[in-house]
C-alpha positions as CSV (number, residue, x, y, z in Angstrom):
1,X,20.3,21.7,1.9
2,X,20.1,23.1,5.6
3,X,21.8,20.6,8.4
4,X,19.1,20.8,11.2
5,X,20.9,20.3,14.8
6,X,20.9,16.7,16.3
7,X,21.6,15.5,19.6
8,X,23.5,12.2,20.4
9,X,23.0,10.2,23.5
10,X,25.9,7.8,25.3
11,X,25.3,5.0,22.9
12,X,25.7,7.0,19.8
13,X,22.2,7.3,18.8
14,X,21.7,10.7,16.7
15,X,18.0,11.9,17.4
16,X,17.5,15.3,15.6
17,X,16.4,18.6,17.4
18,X,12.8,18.2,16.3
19,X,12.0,15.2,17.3
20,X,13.4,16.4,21.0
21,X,10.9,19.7,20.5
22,X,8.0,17.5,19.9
23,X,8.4,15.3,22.5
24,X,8.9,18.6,25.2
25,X,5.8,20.2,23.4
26,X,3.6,16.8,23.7
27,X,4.8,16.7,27.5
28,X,3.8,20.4,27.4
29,X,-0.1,20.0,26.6
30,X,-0.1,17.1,29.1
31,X,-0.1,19.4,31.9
32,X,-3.5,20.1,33.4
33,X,-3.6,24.3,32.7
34,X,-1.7,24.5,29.4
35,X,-4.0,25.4,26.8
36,X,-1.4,25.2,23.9
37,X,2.2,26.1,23.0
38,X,2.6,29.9,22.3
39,X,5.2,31.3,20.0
40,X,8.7,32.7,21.5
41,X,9.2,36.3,20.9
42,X,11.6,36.8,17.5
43,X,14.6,39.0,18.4
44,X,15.5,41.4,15.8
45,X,18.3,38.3,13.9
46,X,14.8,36.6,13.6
47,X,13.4,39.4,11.4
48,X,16.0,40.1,9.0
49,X,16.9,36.0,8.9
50,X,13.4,36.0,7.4
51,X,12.8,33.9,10.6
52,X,9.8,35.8,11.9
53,X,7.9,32.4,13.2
54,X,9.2,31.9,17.0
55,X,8.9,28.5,18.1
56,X,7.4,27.1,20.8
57,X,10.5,25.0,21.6
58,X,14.0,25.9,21.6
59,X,16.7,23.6,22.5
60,X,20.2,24.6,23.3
61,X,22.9,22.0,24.2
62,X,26.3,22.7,24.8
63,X,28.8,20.0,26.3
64,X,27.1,17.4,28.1
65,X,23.8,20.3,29.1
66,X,20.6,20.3,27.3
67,X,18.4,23.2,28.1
68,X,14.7,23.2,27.0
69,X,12.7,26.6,26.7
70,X,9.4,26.1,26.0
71,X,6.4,28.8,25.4
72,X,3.1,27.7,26.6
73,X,0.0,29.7,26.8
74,X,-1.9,29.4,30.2
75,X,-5.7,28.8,31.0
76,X,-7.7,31.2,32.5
77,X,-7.8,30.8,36.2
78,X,-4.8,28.1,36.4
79,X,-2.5,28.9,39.0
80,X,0.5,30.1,36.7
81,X,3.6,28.9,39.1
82,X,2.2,25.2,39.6
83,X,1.5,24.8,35.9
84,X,5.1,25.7,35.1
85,X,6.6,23.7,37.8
86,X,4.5,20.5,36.0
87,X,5.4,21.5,33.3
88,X,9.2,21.5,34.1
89,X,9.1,17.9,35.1
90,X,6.8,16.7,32.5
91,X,9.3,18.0,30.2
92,X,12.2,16.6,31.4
93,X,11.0,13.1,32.2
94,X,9.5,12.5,28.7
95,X,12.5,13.7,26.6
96,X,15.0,11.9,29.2
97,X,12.7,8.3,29.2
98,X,12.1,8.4,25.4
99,X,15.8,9.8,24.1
100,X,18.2,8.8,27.0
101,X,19.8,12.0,27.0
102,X,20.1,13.8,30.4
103,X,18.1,17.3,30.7
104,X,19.8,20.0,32.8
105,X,17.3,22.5,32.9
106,X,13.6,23.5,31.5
107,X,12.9,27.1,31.5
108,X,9.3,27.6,31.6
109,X,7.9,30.9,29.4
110,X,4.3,31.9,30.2
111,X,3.9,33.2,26.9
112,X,0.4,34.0,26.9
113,X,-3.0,33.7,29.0
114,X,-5.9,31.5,26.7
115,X,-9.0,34.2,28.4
116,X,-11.3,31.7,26.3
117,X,-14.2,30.0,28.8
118,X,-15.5,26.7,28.0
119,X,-19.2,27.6,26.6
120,X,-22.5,27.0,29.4
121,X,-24.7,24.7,28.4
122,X,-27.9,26.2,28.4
123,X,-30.6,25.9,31.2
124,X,-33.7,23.6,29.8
């Protein structure tokens, strides 16, 4: 059985690491110009750890710092460095309001651009 990795906050409370990576993806599509989570680039460890899925969320806490990555994919026309700065506090309020444990950093990865248009709606 694989341990999955868990955070602790100050009063002991274990939440595990995908709980946290929901919580940052739901605060993700919040954002008015995400049009989804994209997949993180696999590194070469990925490929031979039969790991060939990226994430859209990777957590990495060390000490008392929790650092969020998350990969979103960006809608046509959104203006790219105010949909990653919303994104960077959406991120960081939800999973410090719903888990208690302080967030040090979100890095923000435009992972890809959704060129998709909603569909006209015919002239009658």
């Amino acid at each position: 059985m694989e341990n999955k990795p868990q955070v602790e906050n100050e009063s002991g409370l274990i939440i595990s690491e995908e709980v946290i990576t929901k919580i940052a993806s739901t605060a993700s599509l919040e954002v008015k110009g995400v049009s989804g989570m994209a997949s993180a680039p696999t590194d070469i460890k990925g490929i031979f750890k039969k790991d060939i899925s990226g994430k859209s969320v990777k957590l990495m806490e060390r000490d008392s710092e929790m650092v969020i990555d998350v990969y979103v994919s960006v809608e046509l026309g959104a203006r790219i460095p105010d949909v990653a700065v919303e994104v960077q506090k959406s991120v960081k309020q939800a999973v410090q309001n719903m888990t208690g444990k302080a967030v040090t950093r979100v890095n923000v990865h435009i992972a890809d651009l959704s060129l998709e248009t909603a569909q006209a709606v015919p002239a009658q």
